[in-house]
C-alpha positions in Angstrom: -37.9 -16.1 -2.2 -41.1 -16.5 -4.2 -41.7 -18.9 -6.8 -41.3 -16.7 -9.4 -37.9 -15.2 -8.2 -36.4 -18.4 -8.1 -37.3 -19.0 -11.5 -36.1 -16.0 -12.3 -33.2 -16.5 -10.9 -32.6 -19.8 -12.7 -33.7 -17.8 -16.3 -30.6 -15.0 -15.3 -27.9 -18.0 -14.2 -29.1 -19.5 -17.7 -28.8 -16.5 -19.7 -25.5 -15.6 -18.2 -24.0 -19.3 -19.0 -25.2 -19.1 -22.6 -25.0 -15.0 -23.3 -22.5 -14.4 -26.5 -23.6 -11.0 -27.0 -20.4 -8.4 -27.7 -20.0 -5.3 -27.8 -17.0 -3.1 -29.6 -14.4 -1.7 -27.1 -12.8 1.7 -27.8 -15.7 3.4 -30.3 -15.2 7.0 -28.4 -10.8 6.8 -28.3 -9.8 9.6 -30.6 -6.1 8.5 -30.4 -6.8 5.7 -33.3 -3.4 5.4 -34.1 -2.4 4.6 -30.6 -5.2 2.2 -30.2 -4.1 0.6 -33.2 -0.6 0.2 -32.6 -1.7 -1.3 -28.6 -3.8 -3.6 -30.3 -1.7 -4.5 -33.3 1.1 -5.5 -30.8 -1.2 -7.8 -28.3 -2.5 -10.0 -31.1 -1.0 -13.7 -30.6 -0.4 -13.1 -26.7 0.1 -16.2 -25.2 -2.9 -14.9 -23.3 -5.1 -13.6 -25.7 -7.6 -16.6 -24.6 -8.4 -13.8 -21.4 -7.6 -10.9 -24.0 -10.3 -8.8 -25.4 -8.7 -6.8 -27.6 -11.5 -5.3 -29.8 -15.0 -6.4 -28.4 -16.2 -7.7 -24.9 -19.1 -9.7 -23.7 -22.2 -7.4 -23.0 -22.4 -8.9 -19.3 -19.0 -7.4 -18.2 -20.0 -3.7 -19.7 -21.3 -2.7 -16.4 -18.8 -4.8 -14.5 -15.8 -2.9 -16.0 -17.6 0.6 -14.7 -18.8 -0.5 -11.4 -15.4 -2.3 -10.1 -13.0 -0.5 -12.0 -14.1 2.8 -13.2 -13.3 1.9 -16.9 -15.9 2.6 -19.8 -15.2 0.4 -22.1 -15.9 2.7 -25.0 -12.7 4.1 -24.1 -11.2 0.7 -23.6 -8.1 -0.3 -25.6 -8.3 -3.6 -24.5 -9.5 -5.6 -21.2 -7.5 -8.7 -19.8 -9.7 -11.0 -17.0 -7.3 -12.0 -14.9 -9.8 -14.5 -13.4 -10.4 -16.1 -16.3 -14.1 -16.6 -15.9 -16.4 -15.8 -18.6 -18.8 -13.3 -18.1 -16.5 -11.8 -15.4 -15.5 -8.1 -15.3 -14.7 -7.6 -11.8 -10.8 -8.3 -11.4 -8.4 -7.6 -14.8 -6.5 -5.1 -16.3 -7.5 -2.8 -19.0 -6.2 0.6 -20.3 -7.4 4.2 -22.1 -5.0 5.8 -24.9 -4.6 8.1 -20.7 -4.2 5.9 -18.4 -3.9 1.8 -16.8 -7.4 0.3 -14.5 -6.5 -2.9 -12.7 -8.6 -4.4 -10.0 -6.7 -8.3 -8.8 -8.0 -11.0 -6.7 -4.8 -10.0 -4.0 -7.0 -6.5 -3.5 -4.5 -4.5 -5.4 -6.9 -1.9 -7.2 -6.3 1.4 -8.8 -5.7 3.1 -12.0 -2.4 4.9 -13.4 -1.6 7.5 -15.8 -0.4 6.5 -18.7 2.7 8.4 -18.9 3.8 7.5 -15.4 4.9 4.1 -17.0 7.9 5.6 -18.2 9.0 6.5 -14.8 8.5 3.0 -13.3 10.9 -0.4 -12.7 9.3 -4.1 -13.5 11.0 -6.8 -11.1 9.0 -9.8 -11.3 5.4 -8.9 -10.9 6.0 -5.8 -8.4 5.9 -2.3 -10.2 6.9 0.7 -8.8 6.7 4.4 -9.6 7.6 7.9 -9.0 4.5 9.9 -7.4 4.5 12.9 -5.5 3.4 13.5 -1.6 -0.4 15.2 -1.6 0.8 17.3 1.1 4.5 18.2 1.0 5.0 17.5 -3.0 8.1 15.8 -2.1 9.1 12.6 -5.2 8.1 8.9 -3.4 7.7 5.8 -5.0 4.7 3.6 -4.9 4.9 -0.3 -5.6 2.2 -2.6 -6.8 2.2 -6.2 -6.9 0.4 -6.9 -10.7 -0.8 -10.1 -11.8 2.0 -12.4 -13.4 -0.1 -12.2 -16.6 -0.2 -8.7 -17.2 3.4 -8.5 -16.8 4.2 -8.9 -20.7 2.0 -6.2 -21.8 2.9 -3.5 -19.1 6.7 -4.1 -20.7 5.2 -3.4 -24.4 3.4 -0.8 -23.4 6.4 1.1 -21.6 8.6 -0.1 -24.7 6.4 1.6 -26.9 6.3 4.8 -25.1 10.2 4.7 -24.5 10.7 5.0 -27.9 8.0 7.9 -28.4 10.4 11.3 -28.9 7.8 13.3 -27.3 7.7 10.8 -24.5 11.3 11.1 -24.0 11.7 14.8 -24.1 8.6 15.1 -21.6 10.9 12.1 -19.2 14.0 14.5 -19.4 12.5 17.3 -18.2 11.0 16.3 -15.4 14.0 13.9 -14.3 16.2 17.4 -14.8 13.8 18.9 -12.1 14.3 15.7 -9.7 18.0 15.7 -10.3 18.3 19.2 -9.1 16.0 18.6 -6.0 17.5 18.8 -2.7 14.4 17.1 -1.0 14.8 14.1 -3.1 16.0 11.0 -1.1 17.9 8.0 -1.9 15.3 6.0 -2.8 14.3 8.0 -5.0 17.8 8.8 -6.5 17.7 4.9 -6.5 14.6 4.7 -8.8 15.8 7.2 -11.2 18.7 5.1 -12.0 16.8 2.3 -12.4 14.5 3.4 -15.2 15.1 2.7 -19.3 15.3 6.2 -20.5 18.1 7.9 -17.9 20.5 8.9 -19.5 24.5 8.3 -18.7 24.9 12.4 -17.5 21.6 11.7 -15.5 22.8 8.1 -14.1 25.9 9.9 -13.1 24.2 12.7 -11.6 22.1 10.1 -9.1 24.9 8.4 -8.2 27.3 11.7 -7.0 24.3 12.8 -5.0 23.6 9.4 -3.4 27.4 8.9 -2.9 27.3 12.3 -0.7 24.2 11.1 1.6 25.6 7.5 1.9 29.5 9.0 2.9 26.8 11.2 5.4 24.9 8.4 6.8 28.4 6.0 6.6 26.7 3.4 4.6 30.0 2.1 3.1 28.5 -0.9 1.4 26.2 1.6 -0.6 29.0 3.4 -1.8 31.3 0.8 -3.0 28.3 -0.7 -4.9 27.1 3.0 -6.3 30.8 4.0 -7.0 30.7 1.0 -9.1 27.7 2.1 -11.2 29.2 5.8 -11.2 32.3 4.1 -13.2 30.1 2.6 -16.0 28.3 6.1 -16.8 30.7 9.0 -16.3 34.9 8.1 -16.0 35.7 11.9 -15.1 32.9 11.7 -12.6 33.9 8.5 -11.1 37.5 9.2 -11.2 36.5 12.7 -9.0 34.6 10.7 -6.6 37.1 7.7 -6.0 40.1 10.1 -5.3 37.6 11.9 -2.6 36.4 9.1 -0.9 39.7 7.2 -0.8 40.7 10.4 1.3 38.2 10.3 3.6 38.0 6.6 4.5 42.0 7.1 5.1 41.1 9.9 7.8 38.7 7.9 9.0 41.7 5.2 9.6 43.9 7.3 11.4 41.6 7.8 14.1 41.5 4.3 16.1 38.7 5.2 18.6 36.6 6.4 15.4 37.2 3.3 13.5 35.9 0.9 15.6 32.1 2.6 15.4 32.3 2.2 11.3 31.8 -0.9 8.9 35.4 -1.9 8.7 34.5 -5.1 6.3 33.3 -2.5 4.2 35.8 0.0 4.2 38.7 -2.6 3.2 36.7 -4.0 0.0 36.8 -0.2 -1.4 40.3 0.5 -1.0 40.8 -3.1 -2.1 38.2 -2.4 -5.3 39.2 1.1 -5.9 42.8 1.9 -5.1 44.5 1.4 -8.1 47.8 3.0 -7.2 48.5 1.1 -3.7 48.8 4.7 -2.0 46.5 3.0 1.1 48.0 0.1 1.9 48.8 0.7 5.6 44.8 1.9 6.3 44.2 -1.8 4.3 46.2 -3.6 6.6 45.2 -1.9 9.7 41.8 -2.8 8.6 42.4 -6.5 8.1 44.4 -6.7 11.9 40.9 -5.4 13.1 39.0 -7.8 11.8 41.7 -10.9 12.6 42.2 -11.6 9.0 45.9 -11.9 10.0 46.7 -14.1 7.2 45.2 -11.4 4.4 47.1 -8.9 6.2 50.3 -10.5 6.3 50.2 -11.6 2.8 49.8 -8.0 2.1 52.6 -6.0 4.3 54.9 -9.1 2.8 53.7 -8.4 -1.1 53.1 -4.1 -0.5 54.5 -2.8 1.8 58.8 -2.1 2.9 60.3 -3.7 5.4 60.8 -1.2 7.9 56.7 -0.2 7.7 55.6 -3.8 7.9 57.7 -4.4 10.9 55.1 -3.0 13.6 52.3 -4.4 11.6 53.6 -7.9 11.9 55.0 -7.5 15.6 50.9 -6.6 16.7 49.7 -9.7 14.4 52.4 -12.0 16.2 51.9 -10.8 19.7 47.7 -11.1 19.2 48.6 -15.0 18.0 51.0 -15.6 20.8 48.2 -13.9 23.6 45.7 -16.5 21.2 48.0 -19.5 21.2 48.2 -18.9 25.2 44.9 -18.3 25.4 43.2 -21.3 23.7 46.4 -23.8 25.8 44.5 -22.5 29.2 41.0 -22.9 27.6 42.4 -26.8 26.8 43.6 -27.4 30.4 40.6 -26.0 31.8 38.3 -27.7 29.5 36.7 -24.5 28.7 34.9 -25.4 25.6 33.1 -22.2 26.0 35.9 -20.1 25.0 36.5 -21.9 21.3 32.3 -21.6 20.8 33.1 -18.1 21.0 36.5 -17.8 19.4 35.7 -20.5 16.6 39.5 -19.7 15.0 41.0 -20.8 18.4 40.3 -24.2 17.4 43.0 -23.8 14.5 45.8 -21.8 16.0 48.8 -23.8 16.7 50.3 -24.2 20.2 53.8 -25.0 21.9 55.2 -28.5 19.4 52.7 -27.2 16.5 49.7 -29.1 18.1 46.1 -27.8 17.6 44.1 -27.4 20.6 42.5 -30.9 20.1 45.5 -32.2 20.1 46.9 -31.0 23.0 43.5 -31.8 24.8 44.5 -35.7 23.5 47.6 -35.7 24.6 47.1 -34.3 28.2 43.7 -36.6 27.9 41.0 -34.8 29.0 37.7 -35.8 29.3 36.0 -37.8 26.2 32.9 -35.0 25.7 35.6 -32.2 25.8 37.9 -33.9 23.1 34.7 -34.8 20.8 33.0 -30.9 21.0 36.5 -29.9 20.6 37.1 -31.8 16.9 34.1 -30.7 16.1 35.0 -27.0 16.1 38.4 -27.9 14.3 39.4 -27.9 10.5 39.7 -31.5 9.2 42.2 -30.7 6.6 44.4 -29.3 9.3 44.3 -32.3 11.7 44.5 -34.7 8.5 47.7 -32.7 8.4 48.8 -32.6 11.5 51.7 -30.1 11.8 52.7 -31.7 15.4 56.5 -31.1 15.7 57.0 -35.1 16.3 54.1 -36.4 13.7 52.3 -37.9 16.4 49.0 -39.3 14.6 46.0 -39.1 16.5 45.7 -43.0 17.8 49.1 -42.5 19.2 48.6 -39.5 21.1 45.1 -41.3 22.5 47.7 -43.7 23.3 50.6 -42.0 25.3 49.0 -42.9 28.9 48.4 -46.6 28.1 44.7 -46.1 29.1 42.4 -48.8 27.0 39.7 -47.6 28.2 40.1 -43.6 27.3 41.9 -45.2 24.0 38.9 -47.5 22.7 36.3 -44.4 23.5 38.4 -41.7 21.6 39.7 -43.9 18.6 38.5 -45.3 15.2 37.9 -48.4 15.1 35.5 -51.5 14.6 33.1 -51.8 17.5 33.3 -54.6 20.2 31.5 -58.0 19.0 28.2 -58.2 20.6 25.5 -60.7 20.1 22.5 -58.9 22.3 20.0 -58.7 19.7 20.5 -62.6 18.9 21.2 -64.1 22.6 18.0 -61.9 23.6 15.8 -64.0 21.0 17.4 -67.1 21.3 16.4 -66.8 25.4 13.3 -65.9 24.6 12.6 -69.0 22.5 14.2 -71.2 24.9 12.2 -69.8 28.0 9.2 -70.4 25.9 10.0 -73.9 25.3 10.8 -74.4 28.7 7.6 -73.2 29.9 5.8 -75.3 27.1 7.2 -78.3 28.3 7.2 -77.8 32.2 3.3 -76.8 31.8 3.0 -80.4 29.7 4.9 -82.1 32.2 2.5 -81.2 35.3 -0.7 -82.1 33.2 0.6 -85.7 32.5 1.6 -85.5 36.6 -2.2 -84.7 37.4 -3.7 -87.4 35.1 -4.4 -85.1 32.1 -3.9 -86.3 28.4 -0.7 -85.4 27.1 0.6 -85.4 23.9 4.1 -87.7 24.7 5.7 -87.6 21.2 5.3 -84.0 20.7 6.6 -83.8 24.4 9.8 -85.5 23.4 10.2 -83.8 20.4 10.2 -80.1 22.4 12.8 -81.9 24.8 15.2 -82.6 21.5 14.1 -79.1 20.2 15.2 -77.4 23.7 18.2 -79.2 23.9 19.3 -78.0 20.1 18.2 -74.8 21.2 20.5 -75.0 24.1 23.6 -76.3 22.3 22.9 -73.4 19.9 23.0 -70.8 22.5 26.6 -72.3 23.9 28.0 -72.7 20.5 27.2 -68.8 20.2 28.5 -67.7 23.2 31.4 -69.6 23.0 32.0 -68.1 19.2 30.6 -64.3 21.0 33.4 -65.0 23.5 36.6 -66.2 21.1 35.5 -63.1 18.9 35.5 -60.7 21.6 38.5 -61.7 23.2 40.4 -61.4 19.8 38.5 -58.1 19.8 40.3 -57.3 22.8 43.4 -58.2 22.1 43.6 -56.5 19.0 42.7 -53.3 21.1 45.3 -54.0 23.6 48.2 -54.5 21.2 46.5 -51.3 18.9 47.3 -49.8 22.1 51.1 -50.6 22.8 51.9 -50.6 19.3 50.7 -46.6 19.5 52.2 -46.3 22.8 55.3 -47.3 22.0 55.1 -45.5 19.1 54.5 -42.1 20.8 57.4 -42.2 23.1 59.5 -43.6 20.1 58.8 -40.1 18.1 59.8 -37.9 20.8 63.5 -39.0 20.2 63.8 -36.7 16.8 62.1 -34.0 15.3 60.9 -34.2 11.4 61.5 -30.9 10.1 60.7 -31.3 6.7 57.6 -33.4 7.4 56.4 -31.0 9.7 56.9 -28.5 7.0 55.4 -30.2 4.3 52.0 -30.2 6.4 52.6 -27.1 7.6 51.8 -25.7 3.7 48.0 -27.0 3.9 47.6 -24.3 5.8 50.1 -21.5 4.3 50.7 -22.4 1.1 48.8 -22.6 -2.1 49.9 -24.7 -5.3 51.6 -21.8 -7.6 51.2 -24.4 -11.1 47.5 -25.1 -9.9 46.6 -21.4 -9.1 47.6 -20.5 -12.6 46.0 -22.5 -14.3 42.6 -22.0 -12.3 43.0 -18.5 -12.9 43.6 -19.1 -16.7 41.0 -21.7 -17.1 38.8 -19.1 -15.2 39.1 -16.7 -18.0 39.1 -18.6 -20.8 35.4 -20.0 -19.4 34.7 -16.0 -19.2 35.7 -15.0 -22.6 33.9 -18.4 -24.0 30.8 -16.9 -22.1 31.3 -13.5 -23.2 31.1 -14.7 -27.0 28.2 -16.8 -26.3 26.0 -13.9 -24.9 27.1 -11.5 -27.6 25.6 -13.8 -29.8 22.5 -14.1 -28.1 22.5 -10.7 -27.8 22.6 -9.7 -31.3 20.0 -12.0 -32.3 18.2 -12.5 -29.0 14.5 -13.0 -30.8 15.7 -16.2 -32.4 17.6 -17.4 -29.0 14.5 -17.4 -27.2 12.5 -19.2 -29.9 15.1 -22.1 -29.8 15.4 -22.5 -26.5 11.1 -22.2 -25.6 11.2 -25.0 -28.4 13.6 -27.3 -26.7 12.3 -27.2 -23.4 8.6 -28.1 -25.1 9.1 -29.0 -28.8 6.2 -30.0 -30.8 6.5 -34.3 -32.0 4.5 -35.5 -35.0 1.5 -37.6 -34.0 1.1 -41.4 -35.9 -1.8 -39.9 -38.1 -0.4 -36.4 -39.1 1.1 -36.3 -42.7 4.1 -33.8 -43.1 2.8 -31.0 -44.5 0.6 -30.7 -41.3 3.2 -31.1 -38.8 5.3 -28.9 -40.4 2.4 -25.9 -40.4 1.6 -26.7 -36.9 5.3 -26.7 -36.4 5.2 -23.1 -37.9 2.5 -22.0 -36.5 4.2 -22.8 -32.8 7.1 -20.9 -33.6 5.1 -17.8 -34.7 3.5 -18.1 -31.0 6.9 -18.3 -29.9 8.2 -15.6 -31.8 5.6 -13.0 -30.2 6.4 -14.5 -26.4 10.0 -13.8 -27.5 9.5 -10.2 -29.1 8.1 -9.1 -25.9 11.2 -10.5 -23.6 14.0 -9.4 -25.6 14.6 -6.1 -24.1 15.0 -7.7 -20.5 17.1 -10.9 -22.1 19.1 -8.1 -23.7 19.1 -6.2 -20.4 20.0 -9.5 -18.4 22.8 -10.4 -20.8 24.6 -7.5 -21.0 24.8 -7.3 -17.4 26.4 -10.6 -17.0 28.7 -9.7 -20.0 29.6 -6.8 -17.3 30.1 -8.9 -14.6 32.1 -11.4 -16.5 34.5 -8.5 -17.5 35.1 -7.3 -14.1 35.5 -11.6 -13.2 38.9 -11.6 -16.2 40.0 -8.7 -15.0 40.5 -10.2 -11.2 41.7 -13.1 -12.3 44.2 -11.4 -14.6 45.4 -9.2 -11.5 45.2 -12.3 -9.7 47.7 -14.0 -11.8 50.0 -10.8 -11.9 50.5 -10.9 -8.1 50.9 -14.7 -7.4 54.8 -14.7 -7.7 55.0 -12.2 -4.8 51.9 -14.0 -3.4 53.5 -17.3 -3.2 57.2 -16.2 -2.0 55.2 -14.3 0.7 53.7 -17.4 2.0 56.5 -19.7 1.7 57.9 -16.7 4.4 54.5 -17.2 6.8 55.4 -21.1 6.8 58.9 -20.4 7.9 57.6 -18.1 10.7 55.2 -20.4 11.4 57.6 -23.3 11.6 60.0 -21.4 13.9 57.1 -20.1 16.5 55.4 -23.6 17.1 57.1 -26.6 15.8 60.9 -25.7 15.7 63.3 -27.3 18.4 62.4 -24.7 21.0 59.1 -24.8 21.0 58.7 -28.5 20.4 60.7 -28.4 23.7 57.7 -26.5 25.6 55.9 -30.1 24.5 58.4 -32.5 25.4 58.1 -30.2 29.0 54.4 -30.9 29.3 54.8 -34.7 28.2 57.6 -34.9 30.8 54.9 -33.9 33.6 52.5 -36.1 32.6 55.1 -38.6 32.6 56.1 -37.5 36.5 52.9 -38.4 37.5 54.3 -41.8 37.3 56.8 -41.5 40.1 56.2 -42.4 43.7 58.9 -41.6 46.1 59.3 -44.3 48.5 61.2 -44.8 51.7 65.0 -42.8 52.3 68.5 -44.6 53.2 69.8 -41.8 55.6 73.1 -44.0 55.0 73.3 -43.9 51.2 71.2 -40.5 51.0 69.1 -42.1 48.3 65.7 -42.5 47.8 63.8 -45.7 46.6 61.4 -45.0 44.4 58.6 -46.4 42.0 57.7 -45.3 38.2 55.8 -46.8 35.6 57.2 -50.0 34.8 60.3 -50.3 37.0 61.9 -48.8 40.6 64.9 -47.4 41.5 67.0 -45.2 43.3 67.7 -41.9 43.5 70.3 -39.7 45.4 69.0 -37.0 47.4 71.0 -35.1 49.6 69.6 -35.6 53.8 70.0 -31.5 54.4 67.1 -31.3 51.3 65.7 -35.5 51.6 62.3 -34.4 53.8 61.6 -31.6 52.0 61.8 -33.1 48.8 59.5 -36.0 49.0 57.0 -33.8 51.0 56.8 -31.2 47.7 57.7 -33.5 45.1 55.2 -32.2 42.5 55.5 -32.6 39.1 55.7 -28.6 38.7 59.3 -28.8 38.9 59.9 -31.1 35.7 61.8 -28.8 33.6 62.2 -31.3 30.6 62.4 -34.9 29.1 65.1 -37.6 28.1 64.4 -40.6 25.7 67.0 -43.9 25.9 66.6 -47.1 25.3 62.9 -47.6 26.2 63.0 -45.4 29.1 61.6 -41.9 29.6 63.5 -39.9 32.1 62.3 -36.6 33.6 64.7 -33.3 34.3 63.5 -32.0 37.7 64.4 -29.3 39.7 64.4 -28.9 43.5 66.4 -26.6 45.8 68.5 -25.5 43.2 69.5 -28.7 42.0 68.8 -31.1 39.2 68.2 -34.6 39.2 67.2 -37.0 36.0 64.7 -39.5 36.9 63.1 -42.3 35.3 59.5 -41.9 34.7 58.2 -44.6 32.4 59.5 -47.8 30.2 58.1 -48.3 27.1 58.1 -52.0 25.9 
């Protein structure tokens, strides 16, 4: 660059920083009126720093044409979005025609005017209706704009919506969409969407989207869409329910065809929609498929007669039983693979009303087994264990009398250690002993030596020394009490495991049993009543706002920044500042009424639809509560009763055999001598059967369990005989 272009250069830079030359926007718009009222609305934006509503700096004339394609002669009003001065390259403008927007993101283009009354805000994305170049066919086309133009797009499609021409011009063409039948879902979608459709066209959008989502079986779509149809048209909606209720029952009745649909989907219509309980059984057969068993049972019990919830219930109790079975083999083969893919397993309830867990404890399988296990099970449910004997969880660690297995798998305090400690105490005393022996070989080989601080490292080792001892003695006494704690932990559970099995605590069992079953009737009701008092409070609240939403928002913009009166201000100038605040306010709030409105009303809608749940709610929890008071009962008599809690006592009672060593046999007496834990014996055996037996004794053939005075005696069966044998002492 020459000399002279640089300066140059520096003379244009200069000019630019210090140019205040403007020019009038919108001399050539013909539509005054328009103009006026665009420009009469945007004065006080919160924005209006970046606003130029009716003149523009001379050095973004040219910038405005070149980027954007707008002439700002026919300019309403420009908005630089980079907030720059001199800058005309990215903003927002408009004609009394159309929008012009060029953003840093890349987003540029330019909109009809009109078009905005066919488009949806949500956040900063707007979308509208445009037509295929090619095929003509309706699509929709979204733009991200920048978060500061937001506010004026919404007042400028306010202030068309409520144009009569506007409107009339809006009907006609959505009349032409409505009664397309090229025009997709998303489209359908849109038009339902948008301010000015009207409830016969809402309801018109939603009949034809319900017919291509039956079509295309997108059953969440229609619950939500048969929703919206109820709000605009009741004849309509009533039409449509009764229709699809049919179908999805067909649909029901074919087994091999269900399993290909959305099942979760289907059940939450016929649950939302079937006010007069004629598709109960497809509800239930729905439920079973996706093993919500309890659901389903609480409805046959609540719904349906006896004699039709009798086949129901048999298929949920022979699944559970196939479960139960299922997840007591995954335990004894420590599959843990099979709960990680049936996570419910971990709950279900097995022979003596023990989880899985449980079981796995009891039988004491391996410590990582038993840990991953818990982990997969509910806490509330072991908390409450609904074990037929109320075995607590220390006791059944305990019912082997293994310390070891019973220290790794219980709570508990852990042992007494001192490593970090005795680590630095040796340390220091190695150092002193190398310090002195090092000061001991230099006063050998003649070498000065300090003797006093010599002696005074010998006292300091030797204090060092007694320290250490003193430690380890106080390490050792704390550990051994440690121990012995653990070791009588251990009896005291032990014995107390073996004591349980002699009864069977029915109502105890029971009463846990109900975490599980049944819900508090007093406390349901008055959630449920609380739940819509909260809703109507709500309701009241948001009417208010509602019906003087201007002033809400001005409130509550002043309380999350309200203005405070400096130490030099007098009143009178606070208070106009004050004023002057709110009026800024008052404008920002103008401009998001319609969507606080909008926003309001909707939850007003959902709210309504929440009371009305919870009033149903409350109407069914007699029946609800009686019904699972029955599952408890059932549940009661399938795992924890006296017969089942006998399949336990079974599987304790071979654990227990385990215990028993057949010794040497008097051919004489035709008896056996024999070992168990704790004790020996003597058992008659027959000599015809003697050899046999001891060669096969396995603990198989246990059949049962006695409990007497301290001793556990097995039932065992061999050659078609029984014998009773003692198996283990607890004292």
């Amino acid at each position: 660059m020459s000399k002279m272009g640089f300066f140059d250069g520096l003379k244009k830079l200069a000019n630019e920083v210090t140019d205040t030359e403007r020019v009038q926007l919108g001399t050539e718009i013909e539509n005054i009126k328009f103009r006026d009222e665009i420009r009469r609305r945007l004065v006080g934006s919160e924005d209006d720093k970046h606003l130029s509503i009716t003149s523009i700096e001379h050095k973004k004339v040219d910038n405005l044409r070149n980027s954007m394609s707008l002439d700002y002669r026919q300019a309403v009003f420009f908005m630089d979005t980079t907030m720059l001065r001199n800058n005309g390259n990215l903003g927002f403008g408009m004609t009394t025609t159309e929008f012009y927007w060029s953003f840093e993101s890349g987003n540029s283009g330019k909109l009809a005017m009109d078009k905005i009354l066919f488009a949806t805000i949500n956040n900063n994305q707007v979308s509208w209706l445009i037509s295929n170049s090619e095929t003509n066919e309706p699509l929709i086309e979204e733009v991200d704009f920048a978060e500061e133009t937001i506010p004026i797009i919404r007042m400028i499609k306010s202030l068309l919506e409520a144009d009569p021409d506007k409107i009339q011009s809006f009907k006609k063409t959505i009349d032409v969409l409505l009664a397309d039948e090229k025009v997709n879902n998303d489209v359908l979608e849109h038009i339902d969407n948008l301010t000015l459709t009207d409830n016969h066209e809402h309801s018109l959008a939603e009949v034809r989207m319900l017919a291509s989502e039956i079509r295309n079986n997108n059953w969440r779509a229609v619950n939500i869409d048969l929703n919206r149809l109820r709000k605009y048209d009741e004849t309509a909606f009533e039409k449509q329910r009764i229709l699809i209720l049919a179908i999805m029952a067909d649909i029901c009745h074919d087994s091999k065809q269900l399993l290909t649909f959305d099942q979760k989907a289907l059940f939450q219509i016929f649950k939302a929609f079937d006010f007069e309980h004629q598709y109960v059984s497809e509800m239930v057969r729905l439920l079973i498929n996706l093993n919500e068993f309890f659901d389903a049972r609480i409805i046959c019990l609540t719904k349906l007669d006896e004699e039709t919830r009798k086949s129901y219930l048999a298929e949920m109790d022979a699944v559970d039983s196939d479960i139960s079975e299922q997840a007591g083999q995954a335990v004894r083969m420590e599959d843990i693979a099979y709960f990680k893919n049936n996570p419910n397993a971990a709950d279900v309830l097995l022979d003596g009303g023990v989880m899985p867990v449980e079981l796995a404890l009891i039988l004491q399988k391996s410590n990582k087994f038993i840990k991953q296990l818990k982990k997969l099970s509910d806490d509330d449910y072991l908390k409450y264990s609904a074990n037929s004997f109320q075995f607590t969880w220390n006791m059944m660690a305990a019912n082997q009398h293994d310390l070891k297995y019973f220290i790794k798998l219980t709570d508990h305090d852990s042992r007494p250690t001192d490593y970090v400690m005795d680590t630095g105490r040796g340390m220091i005393i190695s150092a002193k002993r190398d310090s002195i022996r090092a000061q001991e070989k230099a006063y050998r080989d003649g070498k000065p030596v300090d003797l006093e601080r010599l002696n005074r490292e010998r006292e300091s080792l030797n204090t060092s020394i007694q320290n250490q001892n003193d430690a380890n003695r106080k390490l050792e006494r704390e550990q051994a009490e440690w121990d012995s704690m653990m070791k009588q932990s251990l009896a005291t559970n032990y014995a107390a495991f073996y004591k349980k099995l002699n009864f069977l605590n029915e109502e105890m069992v029971k009463d846990n049993l109900r975490v599980r079953y049944v819900e508090g009737e007093s406390k349901l009701t008055s959630q449920f009543q609380d739940r819509i008092q909260e809703n109507k409070k709500k309701i009241i609240e948001l009417t208010g706002q509602i019906n003087n939403m201007t002033t809400y928002l001005v409130e509550e913009d002043y309380k999350k920044a309200p203005l405070t009166r400096t130490e030099f201000e007098e009143a009178e100038a606070y208070k106009k500042r004050v004023r002057n605040y709110k009026k800024e306010l008052l404008s920002k709030a103008n401009k998001n009424a319609p969507l606080a409105i909008e926003k309001a009303q909707n939850e007003i809608e959902m709210l309504d639809a929440e009371i009305a749940d919870n009033q149903q709610s409350l109407t069914e929890l007699p029946d609800k509560i009686k019904a699972e008071k029955w599952l408890l009962d059932q549940a009661f008599q399938n795992w924890a009763s006296k017969e089942p809690a006998s399949h336990l006592l079974t599987e304790l009672a071979r654990l227990c055999a385990k215990h028993i060593s057949i010794g040497d046999y008097d051919a004489d007496g035709q008896k056996f001598s024999y070992q168990y834990s704790g004790g020996e014996g003597h058992l008659k055996v027959p000599i015809q059967i003697a050899q046999s037996f001891r060669e096969e004794f396995t603990p198989e053939n246990v059949t049962g369990m006695e409990v007497a005075n301290q001793l556990i005696k097995v039932r065992y069966e061999f050659s078609n005989q029984a014998f009773v044998i003692p198996a283990v002492k607890v004292d």
